[in-house]
N, C-alpha and C positions, 0 to 999 in steps of 0.2 A: 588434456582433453579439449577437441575442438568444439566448437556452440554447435556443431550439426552431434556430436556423440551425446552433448549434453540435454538433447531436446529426444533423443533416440532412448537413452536412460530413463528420462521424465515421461516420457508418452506410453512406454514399457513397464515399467514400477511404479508409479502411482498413476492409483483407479480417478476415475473419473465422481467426484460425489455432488450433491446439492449440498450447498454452504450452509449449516445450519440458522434458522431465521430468516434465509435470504434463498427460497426455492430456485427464484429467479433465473437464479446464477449456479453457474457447476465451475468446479476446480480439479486441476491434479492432486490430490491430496497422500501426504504419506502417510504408511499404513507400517503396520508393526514389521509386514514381511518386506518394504519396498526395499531393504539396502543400502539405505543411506552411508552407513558405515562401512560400505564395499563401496561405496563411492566414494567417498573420504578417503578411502586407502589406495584408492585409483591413482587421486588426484591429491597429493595431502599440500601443495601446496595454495591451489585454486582454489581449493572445497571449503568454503567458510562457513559458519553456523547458519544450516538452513531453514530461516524468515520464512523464504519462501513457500515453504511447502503443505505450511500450519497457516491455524485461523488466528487471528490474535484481534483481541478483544477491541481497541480503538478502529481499528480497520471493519469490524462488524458493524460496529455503530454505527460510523462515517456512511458507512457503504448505505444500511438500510434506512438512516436520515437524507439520503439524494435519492433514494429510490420514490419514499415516501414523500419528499419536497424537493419533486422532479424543476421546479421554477428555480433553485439553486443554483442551477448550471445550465437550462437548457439555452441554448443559440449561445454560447459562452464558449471561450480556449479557456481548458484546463491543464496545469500540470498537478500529475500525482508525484509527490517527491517520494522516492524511497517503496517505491511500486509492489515490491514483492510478488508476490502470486499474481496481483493484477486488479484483486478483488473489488476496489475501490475507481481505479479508472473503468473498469470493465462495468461497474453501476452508474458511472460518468455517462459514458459512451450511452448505456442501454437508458437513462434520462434525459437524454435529446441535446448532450453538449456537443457543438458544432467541432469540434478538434480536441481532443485528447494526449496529451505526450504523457508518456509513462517513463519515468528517468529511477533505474536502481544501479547502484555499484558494481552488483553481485553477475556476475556473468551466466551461473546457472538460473538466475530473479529472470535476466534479458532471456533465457531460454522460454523460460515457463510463461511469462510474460505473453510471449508468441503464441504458446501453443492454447494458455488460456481463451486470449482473446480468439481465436479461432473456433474455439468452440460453443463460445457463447456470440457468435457470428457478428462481431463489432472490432472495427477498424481501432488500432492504436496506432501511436507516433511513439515507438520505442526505441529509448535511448539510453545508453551507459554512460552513467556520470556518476560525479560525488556531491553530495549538499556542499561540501568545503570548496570546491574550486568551481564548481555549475554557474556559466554565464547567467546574467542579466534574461529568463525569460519573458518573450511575449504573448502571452495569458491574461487572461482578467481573474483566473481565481487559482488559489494554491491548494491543493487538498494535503494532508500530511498526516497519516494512521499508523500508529504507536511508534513515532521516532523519538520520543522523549523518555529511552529507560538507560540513559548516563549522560552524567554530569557533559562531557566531553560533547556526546553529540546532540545534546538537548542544545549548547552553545552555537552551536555551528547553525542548526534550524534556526534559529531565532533570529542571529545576525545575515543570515541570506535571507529571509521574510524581513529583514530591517531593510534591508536592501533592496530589495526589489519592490516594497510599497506596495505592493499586490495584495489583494484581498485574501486570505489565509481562510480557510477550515480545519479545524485537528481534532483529529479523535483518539481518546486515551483513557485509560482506566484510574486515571489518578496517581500515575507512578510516581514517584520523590520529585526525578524531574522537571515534570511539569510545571512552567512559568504561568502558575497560576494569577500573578499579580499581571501578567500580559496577555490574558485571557477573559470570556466574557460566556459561562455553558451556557446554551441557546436547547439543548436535549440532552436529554440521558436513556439509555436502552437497557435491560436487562439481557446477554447475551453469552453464546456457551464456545467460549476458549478451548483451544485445544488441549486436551488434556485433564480439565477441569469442568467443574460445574460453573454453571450461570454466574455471571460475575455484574456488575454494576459497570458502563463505561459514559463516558459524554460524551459531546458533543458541541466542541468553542469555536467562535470568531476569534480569531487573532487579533491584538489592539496596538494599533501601530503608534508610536510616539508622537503626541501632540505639537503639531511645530510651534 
């Protein structure tokens, strides 16, 4: 499936909703009838578990903590790692960051990514990459919303945020993961995850090793 069938699918099968918490902001959201599993079947080897399409709790936080302390980011280059739906750079963008890059792996994330920002009328720098291999960005701030739920890639965030000495944000709900001893919560939200009830998430500074 090519990124124009996969923006054609998303813009067709999932509605248009305001993100819960975060009026603001509207998303392609999936719905019980959008299909995902007729997409899956399209494409079984492209079609990877779809992040994108849901809310997830770190990314709600993140989002309405920069909305709410628009001074976080504004006149600042941000990278959102691990972009998903957009939700996060898309409250970047709409709190007065001068440049926004939006980097996810997922090629249907790089779909939706597009057609998000489109709707909520804010320019992205959207890019496919991986946290594991993603050159040295030039940003002043990293934002990063629930990439800490396995051992494997909770590792990989950490050592490219070691890397790159950039100022970090992450928002998460507490998962196992999370390198709480390289962390500093700054906020906490009560907010409503896909599929569930109000859940508790935060909102950390990343603490970079004292030289």
């Amino acid at each position: 499936m090519t990124s124009t069938d996969a923006a054609i699918f998303i813009r067709d099968n999932l509605p248009v909703l305001p993100v819960p918490g975060i009026p603001e902001i509207r998303l392609h959201k999936a719905a019980p009838d959008s299909g995902l599993g007729r997409l899956a079947a399209r494409d079984a080897e492209g079609f990877g578990a779809p992040y994108w399409a849901h809310y997830w709790a770190g990314g709600l936080a993140l989002a309405r903590h920069i909305l709410d302390h628009p001074e976080c980011v504004a006149g600042r280059c941000i990278l959102d790692l691990g972009a998903g739906s957009g939700l996060v750079a898309i409250a970047a963008a709409k709190a007065g960051a001068r440049r926004v890059v939006a980097v996810d792996a997922d090629r249907y994330a790089v779909a939706a990514l597009a057609l998000n920002a489109a709707l909520n009328d804010v320019r992205l720098d959207i890019r496919a990459g991986d946290v594991a291999s993603l050159d040295h960005p030039d940003v002043d701030l990293i934002l990063a919303g629930d990439l800490f739920y396995s051992d494997e890639l909770a590792g990989h965030v950490v050592a490219f945020l070691d890397r790159s000495g950039i100022d970090a944000l992450v928002g998460d709900p507490w998962r196992r993961p999370l390198p709480l001893a390289r962390l500093e919560e700054i906020a906490r939200y009560d907010v409503a995850e896909s599929g569930s009830t109000a859940k508790s998430a935060g909102v950390f500074r990343f603490l970079h090793p004292t030289p």
